[in-house]
C-alpha positions in Angstrom: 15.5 13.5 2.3 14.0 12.3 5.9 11.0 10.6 3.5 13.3 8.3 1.6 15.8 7.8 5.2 12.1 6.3 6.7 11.1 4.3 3.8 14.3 2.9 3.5 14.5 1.7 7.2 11.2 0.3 6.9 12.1 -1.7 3.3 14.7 -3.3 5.4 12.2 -3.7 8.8 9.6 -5.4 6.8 12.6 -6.9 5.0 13.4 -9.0 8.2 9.9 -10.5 8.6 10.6 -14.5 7.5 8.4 -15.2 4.3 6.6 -17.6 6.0 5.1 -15.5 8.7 4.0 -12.7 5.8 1.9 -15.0 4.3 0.6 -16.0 7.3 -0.1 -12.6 8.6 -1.5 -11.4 4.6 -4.1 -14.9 4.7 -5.3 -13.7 8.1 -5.8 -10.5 7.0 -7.5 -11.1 4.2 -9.6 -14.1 5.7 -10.4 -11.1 8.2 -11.3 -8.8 5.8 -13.4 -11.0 3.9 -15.8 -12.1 6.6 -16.4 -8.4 7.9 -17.5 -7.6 4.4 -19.6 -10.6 4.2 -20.9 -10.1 7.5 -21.8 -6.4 6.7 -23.6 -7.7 3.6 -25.6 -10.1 5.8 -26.8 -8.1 8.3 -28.2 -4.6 8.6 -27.1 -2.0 9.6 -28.4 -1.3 13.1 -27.2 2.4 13.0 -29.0 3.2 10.1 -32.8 4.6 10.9 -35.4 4.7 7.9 -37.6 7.8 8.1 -40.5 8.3 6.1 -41.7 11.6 5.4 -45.3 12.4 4.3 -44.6 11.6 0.3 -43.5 8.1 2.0 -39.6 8.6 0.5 -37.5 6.9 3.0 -33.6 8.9 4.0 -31.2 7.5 6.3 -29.8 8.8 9.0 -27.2 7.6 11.1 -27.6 7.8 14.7 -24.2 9.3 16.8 -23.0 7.1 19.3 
């Protein structure tokens, strides 16, 4: 019962955002999105350390911060 009370009072929450500033917010966030991926694609990842054993197979590891 508290489930539907809470998704009900945040229908009519997100219900009060003006159109205009959704879309706003929702191009951002995609526009966000979509560069992070891109720049993830780009570059490599400078966590990631290739070791090579002796039959020269590389595994990666990632290093804890």
């Amino acid at each position: 019962m508290h489930v539907f009370q809470a998704a009900e009072k945040l229908n009519k929450l997100l219900g009060a955002i003006p159109e205009n500033l959704r879309w706003l917010f929702d191009a951002g966030y995609t526009g966000y999105t979509a560069a992070r991926g891109f720049d993830k694609r780009r570059k490599p990842n400078k966590q990631a350390v290739a070791l090579t054993t002796e039959n020269d197979s590389q595994h990666f590891f990632t290093r804890s911060p």
